[in-house]
N, C-alpha and C positions, 0 to 999 in steps of 0.2 A: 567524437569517439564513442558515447556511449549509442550513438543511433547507430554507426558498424560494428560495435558488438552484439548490441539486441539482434542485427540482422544477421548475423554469424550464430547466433544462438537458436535462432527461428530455423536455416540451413540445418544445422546439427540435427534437431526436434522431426523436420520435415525427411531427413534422410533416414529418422529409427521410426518413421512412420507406412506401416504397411499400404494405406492405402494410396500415399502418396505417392510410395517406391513403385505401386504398379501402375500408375499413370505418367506415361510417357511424356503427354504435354506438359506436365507439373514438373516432372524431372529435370529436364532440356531445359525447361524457364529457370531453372534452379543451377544448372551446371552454369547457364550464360551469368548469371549473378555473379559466384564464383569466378568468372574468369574473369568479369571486372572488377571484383576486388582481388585478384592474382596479379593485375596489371596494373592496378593506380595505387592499390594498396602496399599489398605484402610486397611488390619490388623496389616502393619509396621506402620501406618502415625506416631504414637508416635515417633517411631526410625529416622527419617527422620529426613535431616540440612536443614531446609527451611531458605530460604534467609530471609525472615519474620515472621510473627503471618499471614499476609494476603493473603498468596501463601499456606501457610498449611489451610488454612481455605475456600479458593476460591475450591484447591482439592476435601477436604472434601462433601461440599459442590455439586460440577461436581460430584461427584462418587453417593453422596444421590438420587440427582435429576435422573438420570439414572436409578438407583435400582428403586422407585418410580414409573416411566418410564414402566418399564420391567414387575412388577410385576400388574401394574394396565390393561398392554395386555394382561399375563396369566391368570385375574382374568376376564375378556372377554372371551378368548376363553373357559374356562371353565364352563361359563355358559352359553353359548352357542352350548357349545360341539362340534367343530369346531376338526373334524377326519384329516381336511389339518394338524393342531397345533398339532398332539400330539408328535413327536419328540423331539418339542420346550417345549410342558408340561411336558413330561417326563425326563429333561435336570430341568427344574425349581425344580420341584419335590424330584427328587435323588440329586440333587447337591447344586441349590442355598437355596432353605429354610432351607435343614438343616443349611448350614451354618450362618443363620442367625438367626433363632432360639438358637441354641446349641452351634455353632462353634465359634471359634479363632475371626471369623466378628461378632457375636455377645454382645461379651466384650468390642469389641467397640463400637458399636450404644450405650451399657450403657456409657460407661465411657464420650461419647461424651455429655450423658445426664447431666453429672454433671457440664458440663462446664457454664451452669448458674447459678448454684450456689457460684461459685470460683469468680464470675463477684465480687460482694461485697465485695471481700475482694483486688481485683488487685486495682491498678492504671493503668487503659489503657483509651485510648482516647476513644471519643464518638462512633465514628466511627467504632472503633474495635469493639465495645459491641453491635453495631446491627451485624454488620457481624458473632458474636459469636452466637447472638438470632436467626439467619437466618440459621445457620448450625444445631444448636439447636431444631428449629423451624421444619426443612426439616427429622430431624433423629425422631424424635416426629411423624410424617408421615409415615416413612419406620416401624417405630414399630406399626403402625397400623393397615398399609397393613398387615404386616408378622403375626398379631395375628389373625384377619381375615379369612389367607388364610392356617393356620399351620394346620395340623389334630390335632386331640388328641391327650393327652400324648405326646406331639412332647417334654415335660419338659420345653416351653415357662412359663407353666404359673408357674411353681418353680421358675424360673430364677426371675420372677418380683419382687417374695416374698421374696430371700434370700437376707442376712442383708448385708450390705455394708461398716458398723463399725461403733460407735455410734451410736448402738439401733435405726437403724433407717433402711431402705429398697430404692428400686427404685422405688417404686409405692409411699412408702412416700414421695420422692424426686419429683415423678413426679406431685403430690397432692400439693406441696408446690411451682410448676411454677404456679398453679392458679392465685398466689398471683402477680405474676410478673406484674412488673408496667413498665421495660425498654422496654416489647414487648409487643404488644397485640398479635400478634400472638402466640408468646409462649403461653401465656394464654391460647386461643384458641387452640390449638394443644395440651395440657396437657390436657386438659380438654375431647376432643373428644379421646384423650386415654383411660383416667379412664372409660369414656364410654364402650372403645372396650374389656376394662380390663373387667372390671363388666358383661360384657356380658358372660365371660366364668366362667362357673360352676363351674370348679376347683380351683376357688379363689372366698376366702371370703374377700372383699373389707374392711368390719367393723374390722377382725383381722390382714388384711396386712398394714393399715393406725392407727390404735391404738388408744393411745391420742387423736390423729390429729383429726380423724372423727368427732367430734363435732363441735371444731372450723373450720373446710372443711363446712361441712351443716349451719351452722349461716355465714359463710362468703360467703357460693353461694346467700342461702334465702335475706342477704342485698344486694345483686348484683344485684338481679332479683327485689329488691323492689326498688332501687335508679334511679331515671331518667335520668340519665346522664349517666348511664353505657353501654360501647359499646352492639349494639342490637346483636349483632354475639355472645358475650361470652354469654347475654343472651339464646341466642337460644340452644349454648353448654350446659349451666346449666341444662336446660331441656330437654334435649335428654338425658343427663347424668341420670338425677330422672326417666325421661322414661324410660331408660335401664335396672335401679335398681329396679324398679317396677316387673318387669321380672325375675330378679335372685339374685335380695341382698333384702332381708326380711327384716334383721336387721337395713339396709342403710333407706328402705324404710320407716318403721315405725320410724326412726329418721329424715329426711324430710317432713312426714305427719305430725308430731307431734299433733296424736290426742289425745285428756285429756280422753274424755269419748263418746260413740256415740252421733254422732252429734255435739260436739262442736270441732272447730278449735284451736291448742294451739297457743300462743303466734307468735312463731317464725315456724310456720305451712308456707312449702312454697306453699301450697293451695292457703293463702290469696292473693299475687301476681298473681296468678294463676284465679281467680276471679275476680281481677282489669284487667287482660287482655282481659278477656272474653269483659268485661262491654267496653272496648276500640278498641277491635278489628277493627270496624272499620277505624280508624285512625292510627292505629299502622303500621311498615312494616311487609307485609306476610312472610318473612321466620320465625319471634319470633310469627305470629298467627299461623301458624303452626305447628310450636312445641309445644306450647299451648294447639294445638287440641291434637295433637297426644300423651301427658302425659295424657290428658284424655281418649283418647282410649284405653292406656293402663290399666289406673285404670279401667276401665268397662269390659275391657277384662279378666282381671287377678283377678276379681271380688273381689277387696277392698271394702267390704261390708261396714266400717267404713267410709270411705273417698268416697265412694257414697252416703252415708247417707249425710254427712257433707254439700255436693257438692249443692245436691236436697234442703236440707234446706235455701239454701239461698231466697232471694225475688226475681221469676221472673228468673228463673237459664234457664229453656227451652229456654223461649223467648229469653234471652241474647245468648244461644248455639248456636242456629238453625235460628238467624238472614240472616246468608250468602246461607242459604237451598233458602230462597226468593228471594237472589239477583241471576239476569242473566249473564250469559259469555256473553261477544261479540264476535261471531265467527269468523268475521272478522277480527279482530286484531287478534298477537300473545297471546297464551292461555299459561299463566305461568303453572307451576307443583303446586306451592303452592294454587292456583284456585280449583284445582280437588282434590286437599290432604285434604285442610279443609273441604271440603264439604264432601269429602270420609268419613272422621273421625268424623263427625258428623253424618252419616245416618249410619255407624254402631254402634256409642254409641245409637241412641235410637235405634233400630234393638233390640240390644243386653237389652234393658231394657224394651223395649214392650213385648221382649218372653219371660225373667225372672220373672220382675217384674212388670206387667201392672197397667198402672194407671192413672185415668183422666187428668192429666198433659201431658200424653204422649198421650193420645186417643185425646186429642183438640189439641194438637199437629198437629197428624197426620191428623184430622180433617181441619183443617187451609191449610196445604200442598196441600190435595187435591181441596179445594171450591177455592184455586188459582191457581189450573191445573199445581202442583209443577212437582206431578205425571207425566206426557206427556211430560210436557217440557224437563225433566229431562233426560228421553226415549229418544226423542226427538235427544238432543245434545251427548247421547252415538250413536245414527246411525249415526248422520251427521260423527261428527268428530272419528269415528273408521275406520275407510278407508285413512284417511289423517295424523295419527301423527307421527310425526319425532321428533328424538331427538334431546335437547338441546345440542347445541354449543358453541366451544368460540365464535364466529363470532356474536355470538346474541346479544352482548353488556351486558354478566353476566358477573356479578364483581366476581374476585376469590375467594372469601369467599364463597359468595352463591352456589359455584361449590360444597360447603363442606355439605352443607344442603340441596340441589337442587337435587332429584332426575329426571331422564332423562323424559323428558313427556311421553315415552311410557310406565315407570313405575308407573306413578302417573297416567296413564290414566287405566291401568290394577289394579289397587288401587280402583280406583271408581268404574271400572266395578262391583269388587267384594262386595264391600261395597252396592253399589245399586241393587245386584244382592238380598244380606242379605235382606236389604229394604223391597222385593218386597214380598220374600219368606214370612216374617214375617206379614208384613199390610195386603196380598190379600191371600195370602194362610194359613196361621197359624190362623191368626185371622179371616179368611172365609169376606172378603169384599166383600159388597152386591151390588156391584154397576157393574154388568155386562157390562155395556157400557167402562165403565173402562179398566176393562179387556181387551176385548175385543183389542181394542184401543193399551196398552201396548205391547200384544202376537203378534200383528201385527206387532208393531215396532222393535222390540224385536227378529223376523224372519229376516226383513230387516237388522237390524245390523249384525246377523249372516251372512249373506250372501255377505255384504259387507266386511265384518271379513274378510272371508273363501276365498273371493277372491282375499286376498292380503296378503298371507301368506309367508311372508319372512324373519319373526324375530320369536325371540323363544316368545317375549311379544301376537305379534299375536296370536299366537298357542293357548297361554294360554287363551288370551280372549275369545279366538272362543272358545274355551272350557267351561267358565265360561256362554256365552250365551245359547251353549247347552244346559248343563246342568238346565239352568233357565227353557227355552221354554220349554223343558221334565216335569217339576216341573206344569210351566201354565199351561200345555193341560191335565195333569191327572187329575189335579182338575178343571178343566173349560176348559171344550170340547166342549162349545154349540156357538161356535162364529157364527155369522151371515159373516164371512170371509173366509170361511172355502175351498171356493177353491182357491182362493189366497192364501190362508197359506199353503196347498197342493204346488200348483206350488213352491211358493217359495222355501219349504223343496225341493222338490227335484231338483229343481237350486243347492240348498247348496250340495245336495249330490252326482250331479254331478261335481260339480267343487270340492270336495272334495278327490274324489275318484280317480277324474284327478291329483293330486297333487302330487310332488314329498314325502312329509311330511308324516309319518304312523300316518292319522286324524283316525283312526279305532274307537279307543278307547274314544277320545277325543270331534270327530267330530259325525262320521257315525254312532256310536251307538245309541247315544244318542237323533240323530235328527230321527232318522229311530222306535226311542221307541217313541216318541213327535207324528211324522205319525203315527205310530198304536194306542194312543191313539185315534186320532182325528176319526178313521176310526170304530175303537171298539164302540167311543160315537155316532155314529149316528143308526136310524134302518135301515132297510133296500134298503127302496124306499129315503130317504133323501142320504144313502152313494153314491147310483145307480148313480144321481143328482148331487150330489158333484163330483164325480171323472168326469163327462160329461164334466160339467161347468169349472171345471182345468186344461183339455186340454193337461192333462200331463201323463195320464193311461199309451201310451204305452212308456214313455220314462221311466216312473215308473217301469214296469214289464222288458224291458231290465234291465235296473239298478240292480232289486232285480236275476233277473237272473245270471245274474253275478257274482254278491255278494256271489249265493250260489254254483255255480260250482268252482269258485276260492279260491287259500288256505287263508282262513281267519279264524277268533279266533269264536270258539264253538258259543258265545256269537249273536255274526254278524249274524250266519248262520240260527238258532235260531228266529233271531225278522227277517229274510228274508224271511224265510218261510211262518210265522206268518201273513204278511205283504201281500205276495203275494196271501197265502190262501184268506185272506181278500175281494183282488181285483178279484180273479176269483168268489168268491162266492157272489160279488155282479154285477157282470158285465156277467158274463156268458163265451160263449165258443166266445167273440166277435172276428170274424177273422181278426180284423186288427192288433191283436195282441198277437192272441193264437197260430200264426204260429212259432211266438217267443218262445216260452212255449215249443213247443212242439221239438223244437230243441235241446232243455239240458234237456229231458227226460233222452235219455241215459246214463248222465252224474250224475244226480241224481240218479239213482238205484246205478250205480256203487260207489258212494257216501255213499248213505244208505247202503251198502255189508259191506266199510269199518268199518262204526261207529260201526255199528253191532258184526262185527269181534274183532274191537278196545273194544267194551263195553263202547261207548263213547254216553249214553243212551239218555239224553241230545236231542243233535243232531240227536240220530236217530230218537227219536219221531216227531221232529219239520220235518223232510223230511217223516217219516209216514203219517202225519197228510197233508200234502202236497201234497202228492198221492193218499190219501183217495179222496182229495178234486177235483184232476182231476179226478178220477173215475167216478163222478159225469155226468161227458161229454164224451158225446161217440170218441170224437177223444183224448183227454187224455187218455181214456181209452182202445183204441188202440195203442195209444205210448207206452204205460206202458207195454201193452202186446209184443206188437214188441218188445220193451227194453230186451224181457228174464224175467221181473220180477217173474214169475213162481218161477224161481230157490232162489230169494231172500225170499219170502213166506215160502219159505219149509226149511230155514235155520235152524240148530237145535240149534243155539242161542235161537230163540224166545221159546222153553222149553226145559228147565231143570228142576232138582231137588232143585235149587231154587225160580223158578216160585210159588209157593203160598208163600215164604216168603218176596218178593220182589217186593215193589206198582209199584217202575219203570217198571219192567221186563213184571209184570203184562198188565198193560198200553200198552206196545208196541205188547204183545201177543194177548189184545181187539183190537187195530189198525189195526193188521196183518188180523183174523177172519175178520171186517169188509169191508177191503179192498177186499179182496177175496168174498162177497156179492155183494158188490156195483160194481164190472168189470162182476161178473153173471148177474146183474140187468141189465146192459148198456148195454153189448156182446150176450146175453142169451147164442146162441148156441157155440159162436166162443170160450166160454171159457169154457166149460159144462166138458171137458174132463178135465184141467187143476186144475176144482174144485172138482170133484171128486178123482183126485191124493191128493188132500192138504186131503180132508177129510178121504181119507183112510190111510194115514201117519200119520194123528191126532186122529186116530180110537179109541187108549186104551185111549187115554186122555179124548175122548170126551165119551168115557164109563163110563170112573171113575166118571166124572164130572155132568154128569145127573144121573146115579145112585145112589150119593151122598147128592141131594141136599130133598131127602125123611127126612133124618134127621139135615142135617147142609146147613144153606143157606149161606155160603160164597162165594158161587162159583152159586149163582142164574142168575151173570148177566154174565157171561161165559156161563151158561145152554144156556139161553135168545138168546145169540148170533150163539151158535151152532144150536137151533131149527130155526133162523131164516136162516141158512144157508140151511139146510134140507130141509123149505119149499120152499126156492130161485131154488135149485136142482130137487125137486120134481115138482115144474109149468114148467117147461122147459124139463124134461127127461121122456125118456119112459123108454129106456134103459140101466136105473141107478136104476130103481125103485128095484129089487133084490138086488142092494145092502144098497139101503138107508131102506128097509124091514128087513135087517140082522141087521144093526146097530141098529135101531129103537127097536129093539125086544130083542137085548143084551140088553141094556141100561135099559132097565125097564120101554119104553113109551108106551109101550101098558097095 
């Protein structure tokens, strides 16, 4: 015994050890430990001569904390996706969950569950009965983990529901530690169960708890109304109603306990729910939190009754959205429960100004803004997104709060998104008239992106920068008139050079999304203002590498697309400027051979956007020499661009107008140097452009094909002497004389 404890003690040590956690071989050798004492141990412990009750329980106990241990690093690397961890996930995976789920170790985390209940009826010392609540306490854990982290149908969630003898279950048993008075933890731990339980679909809580359920809901609802009750089981209460909100209907509307709309029943745990609003400020943040967060649920999951209820009280806003007015100190440490309540307050009105708009909510929002809630708000997502780190034990949180306490990088990814809704809803949905506003936020709003994007080292990062994108793309389509507009240039492509430098695939995340934000901003201006603005940003040509890049390099349809788009942009507002067309003209050849592909590929998409790209160097007589150096001759004359299904197909179409005009605009620029190469294309396209002008006497579907062909003729015709016999034959088939 005392050698499998040292070695259960060494496991523990070796999992709070950093450098151990990051070596895979040390791990793996470590989880295999574990699962041979998972198997010869912890599913004997019953068979076992312990010298006492306190060595079999001390065991128990070393083996729970370990499992615990083990499973809250796989639940890390997993959502992290950490490629070093997979031998270690693959080892958790096949081996230790089932067993813990399904297996021989599973019958005991239950039976160990009962051993609170048996407490009432032993005579053992005081001492023994916390040691019993404390193994008890710790397996209450490991089942929470394991439900958690189990897939589907792994059969966990039968196991909770089937009977244990006398009409009764494990999930009733573990329904009925609520009550427990010799632990508060117990309580706590049974409680954050029923939670984890409720959460999974394949159990209905209201028929695995029976009878119970009733007297379970009237004994939380007085729990969370008495003042003297520990704030931690309150918080549990409400996480629990939270969770059921979500997927127990039946549960729900027996804790709502609404009579009729709008009114509260009796023993409604609403009412408690109300009193806390109204005290919020005095209460501790982890039970204001949960508070919020049972109402975001109800808003979310759209209890139309229990929003009814909520709103009719006297003054409901005002008491919600108190803490919207109060400020962080930045200086000091910034708890999770800080950015949670506020999170969870700017998506319940978000979410009730878009559904349901109403004067309540518009003086609301009205108030927010005349105290520059707006900017401030802005404001403290730039500063501190570049700076948050997660909570530790070193930070002086009490272990409790560990159990409600999410890390600040998630409660800080929490606000983003919820302020993100905010913004979408007040300035963009509801069209907010206050351009300086704007203005003012999209600015900020860049700068957080970019301080994001340049400290991308967690998967919360990732996500943020993701969520700012997407915002900025949101700002700039509907308000493109900023008086910032070359600072916001620079800045985007700050962001999407350091993006693009990053080890992380931001493609999707990052680079699309900011590079569709720059073309709106470049699309809203005309033309002598674009000229202007890209001068004043000082960034053109670090821009046109970039987009160069972007489109020679293997990247998703998408990217290649808004690069083109992008680029055309910048040439067609700046000209053939040679500080940076020498750029340009170096991934010519790389773009035909590009456009060959897509074309071959039918990847239509793409081709047009690199069509459309070349049309637009055509324009300039040294693009227009690249293109021809490139060979592109032979791409023109592809017999992709017609076939037999050319008139039924707008894409195909599209890219056959592109092609025709391409081949005008290098006659226009070259005259003579290409006079030969156009007259190949058009005597290759001879019957087509027969059918297609002799056609249009009675069907005009093909008038702006005709349009395009005549203006090729006349492009041939001003430049040739000795073409004119042949464009006199076509002319004269066709039916233009």
């Amino acid at each position: 015994f005392p050698v499998t404890i040292a070695l259960l003690k060494l496991l523990k040590r070796a999992c709070e050890n950093k450098e151990f956690v990051k070596n895979d071989q040390y791990l793996t050798e470590g989880v295999l430990i574990l699962l041979y004492v998972l198997r010869d141990v912890f599913c004997g412990i019953q068979k076992w001569r312990f010298e006492n009750a306190l060595v079999k329980l001390k065991m128990c106990k070393s083996i729970l904390v370990v499992i615990a241990k083990v499973m809250k690093l796989y639940n890390e690397a997993q959502e992290e996706r950490q490629e070093s961890k997979a031998q270690l996930m693959t080892l958790i995976e096949e081996h230790m969950l089932p067993a813990l789920h399904t297996g021989p170790a599973h019958h005991t985390l239950l039976n160990i569950v009962s051993w609170c209940s048996a407490l009432d009826n032993l005579n053992v010392e005081e001492y023994v009965q916390r040691k019993v609540c404390s193994v008890v306490s710790h397996t209450l854990t490991v089942l929470s983990l394991v439900i958690k982290l189990s897939p589907p149908n792994s059969g966990l969630e039968q196991a909770l529901v089937v009977s244990t003898g006398e009409n009764t279950n494990i999930t009733s048993q573990i329904a009925s530690y609520t009550y427990q008075n010799k632990s508060v933890k117990v309580s706590l731990h049974a409680t954050r169960l029923l939670t984890d339980i409720s959460t999974t679909n394949a159990v209905s809580l209201y028929s695995a708890l029976g009878s119970s359920t009733v007297p379970l809901a009237l004994a939380f609802v007085n729990r969370l109304t008495s003042r003297s009750q520990d704030v931690y089981i309150k918080s549990s209460i409400l996480d629990f109603i939270s969770a059921a909100v979500e997927t127990q209907p039946s549960v729900t509307e027996l804790f709502m306990s609404i009579e009729k709309e709008g009114v509260l029943g009796e023993n409604s745990c609403l009412h408690p729910v109300l009193d806390y609003i109204k005290r919020s400020t005095t209460l501790p943040l982890v039970l204001v939190c949960s508070v919020y967060r049972l109402l975001y649920k109800i808003w979310h999951y759209r209890h139309t009754a229990a929003i009814t209820a909520l709103k009719n009280t006297e003054k409901f806003w005002e008491k919600l959205c108190k803490h919207c007015f109060e400020e962080i100190d930045l200086d000091k440490t910034i708890s999770s429960y800080q950015l949670l309540i506020r999170a969870y307050t700017f998506h319940i009105l978000a979410n009730d100004i878009f559904y349901n708009p109403s004067e309540a909510t518009s003086n609301m929002v009205s108030q927010l803004q005349e105290r520059d809630c707006f900017l401030y708000w802005t404001k403290v997502l730039k500063r501190i997104c570049s700076s948050v780190e997660d909570i530790s034990l070193n930070q002086n949180v009490l272990s409790e709060d560990l159990l409600f306490m999410l890390p600040l990088s998630e409660a800080y990814l929490s606000f983003v998104r919820a302020w993100r809704s905010f913004l979408v809803v007040t300035l963009v949905v509801r069209d907010n008239k206050d351009d300086k506003l704007k203005d003012q936020i999209t600015f900020h709003i860049a700068g957080a992106l970019y301080n994001q994007t340049a400290k991308l080292d967690k998967r919360v990062t990732l996500k943020a920068s993701a969520e700012f994108a997407s915002l900025l793309t949101i700002l700039l389509k509907r308000h493109n008139s900023s008086s910032d507009q070359p600072v916001l240039i620079r800045v985007c492509v700050q962001v999407l050079e350091t993006a693009t430098k990053s080890p992380h695939d931001l493609n999707q995340i990052v680079i699309i999304p900011v590079l569709a934000s720059l073309l709106n901003v470049l699309q809203g201006l005309d033309p002598k203002s674009k000229k202007q603005v890209l001068k004043d940003s000082g960034s053109t040509n670090e821009l046109v590498i970039l987009l160069s890049n972007q489109i020679t390099s293997v990247n998703p349809n998408q990217l290649v697309a808004l690069s083109c788009a992008t680029l055309s942009q910048v040439i067609e507002t700046t000209g053939s400027d040679e500080t940076w067309f020498n750029t340009i003209k170096t991934i010519v050849p790389g773009l035909v051979r590009l456009t060959e592909e897509n074309v071959l590929s039918a990847t239509h998409e793409v081709s047009e956007a690199l069509l459309s790209l070349m049309l637009c160097l055509t324009n300039y007589k040294e693009g227009a020499a690249a293109l021809q150096w490139s060979n592109i001759q032979r791409l023109l004359c592809f017999a992709q661009f017609y076939s037999e299904k050319l008139d039924n197909s707008a894409q195909l179409q599209r890219l056959w107008f592109l092609v025709i005009q391409i081949v005008i605009n290098m006659l226009q620029t070259l005259e003579m140097k290409f006079a030969e190469d156009a007259i190949l294309f058009a005597s290759i396209r001879h019957d087509r452009f027969m059918s297609v002008v002799g056609s249009i006497r009675t069907d005009f579907s093909h008038v702006n094909e005709a349009e395009l062909f005549s203006r090729l003729l006349y492009s041939l015709a001003s430049y040739l002497t000795r073409g004119i016999s042949r464009l006199h034959t076509v002319c004269l088939m066709s039916g233009l004389y």
